[in-house]
C-alpha positions as CSV (number, residue, x, y, z in Angstrom):
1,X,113.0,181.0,102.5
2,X,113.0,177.8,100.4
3,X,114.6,177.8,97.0
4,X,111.8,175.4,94.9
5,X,114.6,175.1,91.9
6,X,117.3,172.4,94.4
7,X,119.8,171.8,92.6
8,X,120.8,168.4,90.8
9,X,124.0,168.7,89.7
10,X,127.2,167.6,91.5
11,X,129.5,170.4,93.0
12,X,132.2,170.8,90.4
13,X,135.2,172.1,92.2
14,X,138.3,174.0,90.9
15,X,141.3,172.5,92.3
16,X,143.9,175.5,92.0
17,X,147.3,175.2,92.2
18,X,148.2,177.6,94.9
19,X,151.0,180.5,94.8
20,X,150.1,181.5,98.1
21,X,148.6,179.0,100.7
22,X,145.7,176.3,100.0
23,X,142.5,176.8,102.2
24,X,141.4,173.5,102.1
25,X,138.6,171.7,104.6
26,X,135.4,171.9,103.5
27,X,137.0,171.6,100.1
28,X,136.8,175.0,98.6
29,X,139.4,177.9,98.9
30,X,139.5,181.4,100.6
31,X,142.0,182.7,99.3
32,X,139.4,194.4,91.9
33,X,137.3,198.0,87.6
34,X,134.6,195.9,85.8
35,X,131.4,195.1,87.6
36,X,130.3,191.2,88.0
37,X,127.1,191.5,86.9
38,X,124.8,189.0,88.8
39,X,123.3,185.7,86.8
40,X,119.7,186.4,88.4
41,X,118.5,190.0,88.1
42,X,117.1,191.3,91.5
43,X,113.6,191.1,93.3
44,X,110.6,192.3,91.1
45,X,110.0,196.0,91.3
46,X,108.6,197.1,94.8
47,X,106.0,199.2,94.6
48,X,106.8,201.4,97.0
49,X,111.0,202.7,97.2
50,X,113.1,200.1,99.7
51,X,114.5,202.0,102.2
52,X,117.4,200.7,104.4
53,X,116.4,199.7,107.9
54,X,118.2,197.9,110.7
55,X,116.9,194.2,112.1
56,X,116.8,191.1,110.7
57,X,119.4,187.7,110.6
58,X,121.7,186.0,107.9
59,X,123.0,182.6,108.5
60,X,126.0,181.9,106.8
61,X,128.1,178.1,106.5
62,X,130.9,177.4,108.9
63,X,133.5,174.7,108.3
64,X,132.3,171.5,110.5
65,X,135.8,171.6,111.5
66,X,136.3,175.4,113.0
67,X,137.9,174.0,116.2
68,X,139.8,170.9,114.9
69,X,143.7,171.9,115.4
70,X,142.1,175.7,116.6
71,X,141.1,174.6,120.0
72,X,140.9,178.7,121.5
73,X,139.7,179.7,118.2
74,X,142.7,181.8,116.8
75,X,141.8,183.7,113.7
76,X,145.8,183.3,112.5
77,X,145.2,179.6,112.1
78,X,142.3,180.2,109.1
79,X,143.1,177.8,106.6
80,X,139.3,178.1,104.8
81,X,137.2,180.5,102.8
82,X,134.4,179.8,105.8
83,X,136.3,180.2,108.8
84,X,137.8,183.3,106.7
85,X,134.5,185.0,106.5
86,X,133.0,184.0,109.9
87,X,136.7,185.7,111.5
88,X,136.6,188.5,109.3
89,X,133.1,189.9,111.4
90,X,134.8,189.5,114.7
91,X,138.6,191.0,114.3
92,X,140.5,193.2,111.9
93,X,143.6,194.1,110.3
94,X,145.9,197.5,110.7
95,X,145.3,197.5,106.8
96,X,142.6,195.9,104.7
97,X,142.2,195.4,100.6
98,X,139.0,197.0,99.0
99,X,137.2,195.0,96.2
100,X,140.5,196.3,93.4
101,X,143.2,195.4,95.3
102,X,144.1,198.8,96.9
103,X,145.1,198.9,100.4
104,X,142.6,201.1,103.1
105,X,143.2,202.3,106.3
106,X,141.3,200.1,109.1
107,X,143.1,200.0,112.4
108,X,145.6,201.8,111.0
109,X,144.2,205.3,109.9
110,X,147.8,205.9,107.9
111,X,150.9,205.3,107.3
112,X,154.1,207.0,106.1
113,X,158.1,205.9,105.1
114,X,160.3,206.1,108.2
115,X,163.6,208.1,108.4
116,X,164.8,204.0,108.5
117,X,166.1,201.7,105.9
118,X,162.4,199.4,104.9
119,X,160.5,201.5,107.6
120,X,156.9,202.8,107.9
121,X,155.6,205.0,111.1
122,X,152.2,203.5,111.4
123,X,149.3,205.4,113.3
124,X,146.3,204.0,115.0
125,X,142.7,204.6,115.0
126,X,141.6,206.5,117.9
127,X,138.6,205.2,120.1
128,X,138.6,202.0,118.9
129,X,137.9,199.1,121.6
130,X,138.0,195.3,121.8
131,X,134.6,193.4,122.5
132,X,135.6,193.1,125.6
133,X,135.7,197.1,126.4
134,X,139.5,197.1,126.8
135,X,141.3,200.0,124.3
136,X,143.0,198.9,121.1
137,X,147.1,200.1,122.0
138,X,150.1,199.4,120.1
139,X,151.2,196.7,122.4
140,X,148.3,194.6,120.7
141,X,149.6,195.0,117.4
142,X,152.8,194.6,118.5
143,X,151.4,191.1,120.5
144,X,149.4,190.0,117.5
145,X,152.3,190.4,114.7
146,X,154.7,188.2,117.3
147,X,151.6,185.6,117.6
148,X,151.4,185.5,114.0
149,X,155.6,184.7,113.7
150,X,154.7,181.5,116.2
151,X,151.2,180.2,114.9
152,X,150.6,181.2,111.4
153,X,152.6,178.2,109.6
154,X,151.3,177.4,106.1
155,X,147.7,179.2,107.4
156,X,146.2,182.2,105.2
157,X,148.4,184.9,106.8
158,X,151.5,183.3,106.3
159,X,152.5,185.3,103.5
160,X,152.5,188.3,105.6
161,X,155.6,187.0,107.0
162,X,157.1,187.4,103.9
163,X,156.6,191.2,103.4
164,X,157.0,191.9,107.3
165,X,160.5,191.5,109.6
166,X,159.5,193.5,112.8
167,X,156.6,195.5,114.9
168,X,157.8,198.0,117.5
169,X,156.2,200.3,120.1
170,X,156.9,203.7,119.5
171,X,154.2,204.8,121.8
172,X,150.5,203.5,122.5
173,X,149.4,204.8,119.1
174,X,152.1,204.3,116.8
175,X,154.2,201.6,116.0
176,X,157.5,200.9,113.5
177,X,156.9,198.6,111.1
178,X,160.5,197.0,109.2
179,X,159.8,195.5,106.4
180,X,161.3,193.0,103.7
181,X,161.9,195.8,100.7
182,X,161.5,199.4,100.8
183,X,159.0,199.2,98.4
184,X,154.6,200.1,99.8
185,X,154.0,196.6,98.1
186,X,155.2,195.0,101.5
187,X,152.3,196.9,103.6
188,X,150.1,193.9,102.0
189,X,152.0,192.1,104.5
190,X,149.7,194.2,107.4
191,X,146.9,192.5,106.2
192,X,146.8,190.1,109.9
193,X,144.2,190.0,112.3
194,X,144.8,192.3,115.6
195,X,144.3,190.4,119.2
196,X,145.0,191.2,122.9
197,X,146.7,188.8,124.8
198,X,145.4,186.6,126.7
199,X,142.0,187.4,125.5
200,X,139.1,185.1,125.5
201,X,137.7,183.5,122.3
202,X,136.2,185.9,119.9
203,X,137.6,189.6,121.6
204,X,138.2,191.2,118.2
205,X,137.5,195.2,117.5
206,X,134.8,194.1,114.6
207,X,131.5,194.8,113.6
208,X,129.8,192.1,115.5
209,X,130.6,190.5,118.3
210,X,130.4,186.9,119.6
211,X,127.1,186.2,121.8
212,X,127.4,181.9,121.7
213,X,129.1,179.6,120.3
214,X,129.7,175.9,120.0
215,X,130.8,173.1,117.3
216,X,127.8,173.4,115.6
217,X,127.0,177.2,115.8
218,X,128.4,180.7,116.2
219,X,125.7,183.2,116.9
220,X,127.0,187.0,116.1
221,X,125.4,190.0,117.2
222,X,126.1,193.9,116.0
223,X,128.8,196.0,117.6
224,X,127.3,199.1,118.9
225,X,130.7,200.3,120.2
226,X,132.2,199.7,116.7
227,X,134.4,203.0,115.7
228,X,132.8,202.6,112.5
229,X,129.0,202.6,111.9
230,X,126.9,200.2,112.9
231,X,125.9,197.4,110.3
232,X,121.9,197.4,109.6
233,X,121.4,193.8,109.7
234,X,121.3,193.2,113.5
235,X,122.4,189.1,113.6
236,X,125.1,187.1,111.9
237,X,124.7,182.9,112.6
238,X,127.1,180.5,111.4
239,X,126.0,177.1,110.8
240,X,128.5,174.0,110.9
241,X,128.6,172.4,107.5
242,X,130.7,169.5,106.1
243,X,130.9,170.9,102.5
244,X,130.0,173.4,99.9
245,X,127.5,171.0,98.6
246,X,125.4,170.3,102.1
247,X,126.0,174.3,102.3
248,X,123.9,174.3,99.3
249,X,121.5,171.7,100.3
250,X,120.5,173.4,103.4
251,X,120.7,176.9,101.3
252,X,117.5,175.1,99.5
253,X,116.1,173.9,102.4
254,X,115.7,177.3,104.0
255,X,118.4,176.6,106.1
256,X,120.7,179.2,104.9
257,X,120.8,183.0,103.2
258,X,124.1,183.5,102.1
259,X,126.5,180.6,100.4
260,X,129.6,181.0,98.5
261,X,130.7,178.5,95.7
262,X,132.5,177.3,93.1
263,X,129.8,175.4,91.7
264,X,129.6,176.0,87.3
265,X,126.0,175.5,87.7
266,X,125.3,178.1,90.5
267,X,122.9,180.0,88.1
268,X,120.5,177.3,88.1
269,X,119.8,178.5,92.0
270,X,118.4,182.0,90.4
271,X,114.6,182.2,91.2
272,X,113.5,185.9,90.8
273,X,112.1,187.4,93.9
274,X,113.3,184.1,95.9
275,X,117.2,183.9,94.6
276,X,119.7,186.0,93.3
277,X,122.7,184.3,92.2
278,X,126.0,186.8,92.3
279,X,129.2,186.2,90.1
280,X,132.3,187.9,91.7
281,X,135.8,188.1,91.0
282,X,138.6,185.6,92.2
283,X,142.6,185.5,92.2
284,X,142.2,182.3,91.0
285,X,143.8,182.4,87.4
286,X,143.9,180.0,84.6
287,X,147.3,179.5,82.0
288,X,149.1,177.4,79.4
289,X,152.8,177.0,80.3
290,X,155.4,176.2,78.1
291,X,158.5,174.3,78.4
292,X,161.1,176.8,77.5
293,X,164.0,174.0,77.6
294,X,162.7,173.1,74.6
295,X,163.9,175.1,71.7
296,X,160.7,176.1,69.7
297,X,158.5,176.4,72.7
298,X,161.4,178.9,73.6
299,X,160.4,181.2,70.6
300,X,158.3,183.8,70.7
301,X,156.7,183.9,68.1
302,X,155.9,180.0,68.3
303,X,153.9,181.2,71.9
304,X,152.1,183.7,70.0
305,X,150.9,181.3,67.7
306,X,150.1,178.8,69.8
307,X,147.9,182.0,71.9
308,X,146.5,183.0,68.2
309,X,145.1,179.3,67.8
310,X,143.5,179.0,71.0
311,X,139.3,180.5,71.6
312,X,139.3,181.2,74.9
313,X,135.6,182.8,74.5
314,X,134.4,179.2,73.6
315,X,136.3,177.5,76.3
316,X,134.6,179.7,79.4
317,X,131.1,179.0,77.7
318,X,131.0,175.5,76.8
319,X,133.7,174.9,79.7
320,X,133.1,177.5,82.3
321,X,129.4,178.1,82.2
322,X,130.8,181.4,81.3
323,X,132.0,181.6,85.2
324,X,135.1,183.0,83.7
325,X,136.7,186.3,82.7
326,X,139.2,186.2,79.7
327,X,142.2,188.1,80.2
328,X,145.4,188.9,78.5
329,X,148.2,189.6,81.3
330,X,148.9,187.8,84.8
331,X,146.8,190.6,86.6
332,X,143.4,190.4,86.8
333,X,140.8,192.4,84.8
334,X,139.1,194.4,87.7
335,X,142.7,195.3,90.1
336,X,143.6,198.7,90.6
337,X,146.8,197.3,89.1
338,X,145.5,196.3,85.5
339,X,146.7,198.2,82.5
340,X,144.2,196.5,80.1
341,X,146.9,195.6,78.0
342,X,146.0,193.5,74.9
343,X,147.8,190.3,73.8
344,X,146.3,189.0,70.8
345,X,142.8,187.5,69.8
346,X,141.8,184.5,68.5
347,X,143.0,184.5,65.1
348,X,143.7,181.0,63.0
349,X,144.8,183.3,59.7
350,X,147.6,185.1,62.2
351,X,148.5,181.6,63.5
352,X,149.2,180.2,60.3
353,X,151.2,183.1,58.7
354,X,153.3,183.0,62.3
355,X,153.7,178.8,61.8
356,X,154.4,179.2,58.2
357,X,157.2,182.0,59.3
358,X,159.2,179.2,61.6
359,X,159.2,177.0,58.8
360,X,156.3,175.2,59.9
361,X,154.8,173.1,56.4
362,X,151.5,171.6,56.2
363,X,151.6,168.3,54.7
364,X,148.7,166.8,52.7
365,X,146.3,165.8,55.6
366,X,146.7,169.3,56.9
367,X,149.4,168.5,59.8
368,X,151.9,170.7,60.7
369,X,155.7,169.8,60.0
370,X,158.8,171.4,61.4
371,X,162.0,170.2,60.4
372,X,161.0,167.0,58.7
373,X,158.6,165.5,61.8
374,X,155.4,166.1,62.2
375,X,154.7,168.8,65.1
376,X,153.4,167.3,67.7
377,X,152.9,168.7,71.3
378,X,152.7,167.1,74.9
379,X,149.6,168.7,77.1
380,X,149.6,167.9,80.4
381,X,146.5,168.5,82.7
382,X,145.4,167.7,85.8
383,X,142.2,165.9,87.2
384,X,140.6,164.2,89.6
385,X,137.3,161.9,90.1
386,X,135.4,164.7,91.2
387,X,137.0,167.4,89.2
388,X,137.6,166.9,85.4
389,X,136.9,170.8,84.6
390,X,140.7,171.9,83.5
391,X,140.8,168.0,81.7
392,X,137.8,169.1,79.6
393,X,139.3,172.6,78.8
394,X,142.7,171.1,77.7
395,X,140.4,168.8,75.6
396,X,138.9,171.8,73.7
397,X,142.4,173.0,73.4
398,X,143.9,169.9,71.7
399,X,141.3,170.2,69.5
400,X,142.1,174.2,68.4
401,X,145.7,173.4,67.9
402,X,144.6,170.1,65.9
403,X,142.8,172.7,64.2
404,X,145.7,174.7,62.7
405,X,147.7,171.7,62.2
406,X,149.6,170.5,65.4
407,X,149.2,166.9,66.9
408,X,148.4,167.0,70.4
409,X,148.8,164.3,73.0
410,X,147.1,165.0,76.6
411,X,148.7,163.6,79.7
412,X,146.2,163.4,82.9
413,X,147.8,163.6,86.5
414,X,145.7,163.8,89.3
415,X,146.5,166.5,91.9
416,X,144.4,167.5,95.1
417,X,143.7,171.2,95.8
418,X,146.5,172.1,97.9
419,X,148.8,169.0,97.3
420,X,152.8,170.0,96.8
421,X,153.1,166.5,95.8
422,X,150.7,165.3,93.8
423,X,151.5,163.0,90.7
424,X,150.6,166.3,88.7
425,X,152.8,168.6,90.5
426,X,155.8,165.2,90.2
427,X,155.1,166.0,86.2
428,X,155.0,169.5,86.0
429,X,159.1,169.4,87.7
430,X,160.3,166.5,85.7
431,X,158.9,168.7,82.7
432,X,158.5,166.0,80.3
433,X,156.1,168.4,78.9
434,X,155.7,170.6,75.7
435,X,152.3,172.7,77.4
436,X,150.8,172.5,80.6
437,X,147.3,173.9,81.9
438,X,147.3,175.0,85.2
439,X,145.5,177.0,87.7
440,X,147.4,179.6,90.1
441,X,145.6,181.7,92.9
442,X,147.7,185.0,92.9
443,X,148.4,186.6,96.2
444,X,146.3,189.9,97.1
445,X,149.2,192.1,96.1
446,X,149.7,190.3,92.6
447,X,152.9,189.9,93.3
448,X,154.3,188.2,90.0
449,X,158.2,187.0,91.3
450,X,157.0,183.3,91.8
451,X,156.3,182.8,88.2
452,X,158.5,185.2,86.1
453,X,161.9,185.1,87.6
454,X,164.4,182.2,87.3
455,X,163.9,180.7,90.3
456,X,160.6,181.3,91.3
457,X,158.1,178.9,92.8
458,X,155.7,178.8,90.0
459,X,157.4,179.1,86.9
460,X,157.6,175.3,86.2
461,X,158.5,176.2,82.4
462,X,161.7,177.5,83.4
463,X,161.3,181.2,81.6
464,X,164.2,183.8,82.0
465,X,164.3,187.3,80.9
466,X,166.4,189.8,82.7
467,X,163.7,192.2,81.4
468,X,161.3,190.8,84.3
469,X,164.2,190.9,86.8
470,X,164.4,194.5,87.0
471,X,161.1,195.4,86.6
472,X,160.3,193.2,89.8
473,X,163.0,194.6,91.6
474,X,161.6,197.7,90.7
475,X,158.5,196.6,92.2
476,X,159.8,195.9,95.6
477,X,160.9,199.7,96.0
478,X,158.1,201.7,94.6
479,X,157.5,203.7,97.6
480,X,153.6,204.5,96.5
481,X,150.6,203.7,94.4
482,X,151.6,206.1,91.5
483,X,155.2,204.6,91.3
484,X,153.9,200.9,91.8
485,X,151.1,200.7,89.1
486,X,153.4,202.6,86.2
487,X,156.2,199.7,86.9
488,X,152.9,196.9,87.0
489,X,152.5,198.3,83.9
490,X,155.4,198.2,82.3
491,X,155.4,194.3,83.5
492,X,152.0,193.9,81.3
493,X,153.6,195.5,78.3
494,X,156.8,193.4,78.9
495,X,154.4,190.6,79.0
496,X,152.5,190.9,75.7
497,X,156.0,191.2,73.8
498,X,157.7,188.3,75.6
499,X,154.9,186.0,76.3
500,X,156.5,183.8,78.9
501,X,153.0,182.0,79.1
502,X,149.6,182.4,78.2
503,X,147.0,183.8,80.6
504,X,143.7,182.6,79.4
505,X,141.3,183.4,81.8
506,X,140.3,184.5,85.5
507,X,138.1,182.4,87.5
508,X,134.6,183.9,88.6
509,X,133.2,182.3,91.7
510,X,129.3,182.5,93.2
511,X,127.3,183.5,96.2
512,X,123.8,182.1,96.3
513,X,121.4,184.8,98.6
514,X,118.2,185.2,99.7
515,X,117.0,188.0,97.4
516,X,115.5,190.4,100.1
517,X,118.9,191.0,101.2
518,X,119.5,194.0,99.6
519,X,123.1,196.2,99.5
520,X,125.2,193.4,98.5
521,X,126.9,195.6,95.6
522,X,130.2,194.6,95.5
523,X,131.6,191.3,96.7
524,X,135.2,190.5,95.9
525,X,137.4,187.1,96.8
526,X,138.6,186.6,99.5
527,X,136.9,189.3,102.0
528,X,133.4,188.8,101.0
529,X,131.7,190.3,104.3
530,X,133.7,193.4,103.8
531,X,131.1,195.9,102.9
532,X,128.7,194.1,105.3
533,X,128.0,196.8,107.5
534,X,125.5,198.2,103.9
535,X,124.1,194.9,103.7
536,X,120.1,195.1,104.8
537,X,117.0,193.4,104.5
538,X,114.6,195.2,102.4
539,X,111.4,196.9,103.8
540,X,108.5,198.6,102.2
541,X,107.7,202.4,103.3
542,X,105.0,202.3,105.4
């Protein structure tokens, strides 16, 4: 169906700063209790009640290069959103993550703790078959987890490998899984996709299997023999693309039903009875780092009213295109894990009574001083050519703080989504740096060690608080949900009173679908197919 509204803005494309892997060709990543509400409200009223009925086709967007370095088409070797979705039809995973962040039974139909040091007894589904009509078994798991130690290098399922040491046989329906910690955080790490070996291209257990394929096209049909029920929409094509933006272009050309993007300006797309234009939730997160070698961006209170000066509500609307959520904690608003704990709003009198407590004096053009020198602050930011959203965000920022009295200087590196060593990423270690603005995209488990312990990864401004060392240790041996979120929350709280950084926001991301494809209720980065099998095409009673 052609969309009459094509769209002529350029693709602007968030270029995150990964904590887990970059999933980078066709220039977009892959990579939980509000609803997103969509930016296009659905097809006019029917006049007589839709009613879900099987038939009908999507066509989705493939990366043009699915079989460049992937020559038998491994699903461990996804390194894009695309390939991602299109993999996610054909295999699946002992354990999956619903749209909050909480781990489900798939292949696995449960789990329980060993009598073994970092041990879960896993049981398999009964009845469940590959494509090719052979029985799922342990000895596939137990295949596909060694396949995943040889192949999965700096691909999406690498992290796994940090959660998971071992899969054995204890017979064909159960295997021993040893894991890193003896905490049920690590069971993230079952998250893989389960082969045979030996196999040919495309055997997975999923709901549709693989009837053609070439460079340019993958042509899916439904899985009768699935061990769940069958999905009602009875073909699933994917289309080779180059990028997000042809994906669009041939979304308005009729070409495709069903494209995911980053784009600010997705709403514009939203044509009521022809488009509907769905927000959903990302890991991708937004934040203001401080340099905590330097002593007053080491206090506290300082951070606080550096947070109390800054209006994050105006940043995701003049910035964002509101295709942002603001939040307060390094969680995001819709996990199973969120507390909903509060940091502090907006709030220039607050801001002012905290600068005035450190000793902070206006002088008579309304600057800030602090022990006889004006205060002055270092932003840096990255951007690129094609990407100047977080530059214009640290613009608006600069200009808050200039607000409430503090002189702030903007230094622009570029950086490259998934570059480790970018002239941005160079800056952020030498830390010449008062603030800096960057993106993260937090793994599935949220697990918070890369950028709140010493040592970790991420945390560039060099916090340390023994406070957040226990409670992640703590975190690697809950041994269930209960235990697990009551320690995530003490994190939050220990969060809003030390305020290593500032969280500002969480990144919302779009899919652009034909509006007759009804069922699409919740979609959640990255496994956007997951509820496919409720997806439909609508159809009047007769």
């Amino acid at each position: 169906m052609k969309n009459k509204r094509i769209c002529r803005a350029a693709a602007v494309l968030l270029a995150l700063l990964t904590a887990v892997v970059p999933l980078a060709a066709c220039k977009r990543k892959a990579a939980q209790t509000d609803t997103v509400v969509p930016t296009q409200t659905e097809a006019p009223e029917q006049t007589s009640e839709p009613l879900p009925a099987e038939g009908g086709r999507i066509r989705m967007a493939m990366p043009e290069n699915l079989r460049v370095g992937n020559e038998s088409y491994d699903p461990m070797l996804v390194t894009t959103e695309e390939a991602l979705q299109l993999f996610s039809l054909v295999y699946e995973p002992l354990i999956a993550v619903d749209e909050s962040g909480s781990l489900i039974p798939c292949l696995a139909v449960n789990w329980s703790a060993a009598n073994q040091p970092n041990c879960w007894t896993v049981n398999l589904r009964s009845g469940v078959r590959f494509h090719s009509g052979a029985a799922l078994t342990a000895d596939d798991v137990v295949y596909s987890f060694e396949h995943l130690r040889e192949t999965a290098g700096s691909g999406y399922y690498a992290k796994c490998l940090s959660y998971i040491r071992s899969i054995e046989w204890i017979d064909s329906t159960t295997v021993l899984v040893t894991a890193v910690s003896s905490g049920m955080i690590d069971l993230y790490g079952l998250n893989f996709p389960i082969l045979k070996r030996d196999a040919a291209p495309f055997d997975g257990t999923g709901p549709y299997k693989v009837t053609g394929y070439t460079d340019q096209r993958v042509s899916m049909a439904v899985n009768s023999g699935w061990w769940d029920r069958p999905p009602y929409i009875q073909g699933v094509e994917f289309l080779a693309r180059d990028s997000n933006e042809t994906a669009l272009a041939s979304y308005s050309a009729g070409q495709l039903d069903f494209v995911p993007t980053a784009l600010l300006s997705a709403g514009q797309y939203g044509d009521a009875g022809v488009t509907v234009v769905r927000d959903y939730m990302t890991q991708g997160m937004e934040a203001l780092l401080f340099n905590h070698d330097r002593s007053l961006m080491a206090n506290v209170d300082f951070r606080r009213a550096v947070s109390c000066s800054i209006n994050r509500s105006r940043i995701i609307s003049n910035v964002y295109m509101n295709r942002a959520r603001s939040c307060d904690v390094p969680i995001p608003p819709d996990s199973w894990l969120y507390s909903g704990a509060k940091q502090i709003d907006y709030d220039r009198v607050e801001a002012e009574r905290l600068f005035e407590q450190l000793g902070c004096r206006k002088n008579s053009e309304g600057m800030l001083r602090y022990k006889g020198e004006t205060l002055e602050l270092t932003l840096l930011v990255s951007a690129t050519t094609e990407n100047t959203t977080r530059a214009d965000a640290a613009a608006i920022i600069a200009s808050q703080l200039e607000q409430v009295g503090i002189k702030v200087n903007i230094v622009t590196a570029s950086h490259g989504y998934g570059q480790q060593d970018s002239e941005f990423i160079t800056a952020l270690r030498q830390k010449d740096w008062d603030i800096a603005l960057v993106g993260f995209n937090l793994s599935l488990s949220c697990d918070l060690a890369p950028y709140l312990t010493r040592e970790g990864k991420n945390n560039f401004g060099s916090y340390s608080g023994e406070g957040f060392d226990t409670l992640l240790a703590r975190v690697r041996t809950a041994p269930d949900e209960e235990t697990l979120r009551a320690v995530y929350y003490e994190i939050q709280s220990e969060f809003v009173d030390r305020l290593p950084f500032i969280v500002l926001y969480f990144r919302l991301n779009s899919a652009v679908t034909r509006a007759d494809i009804s069922g699409i209720d919740a979609i959640r980065e990255p496994a956007l197919l997951r509820n496919i099998k409720n997806w439909y095409i609508l159809k009047k009673n007769p």
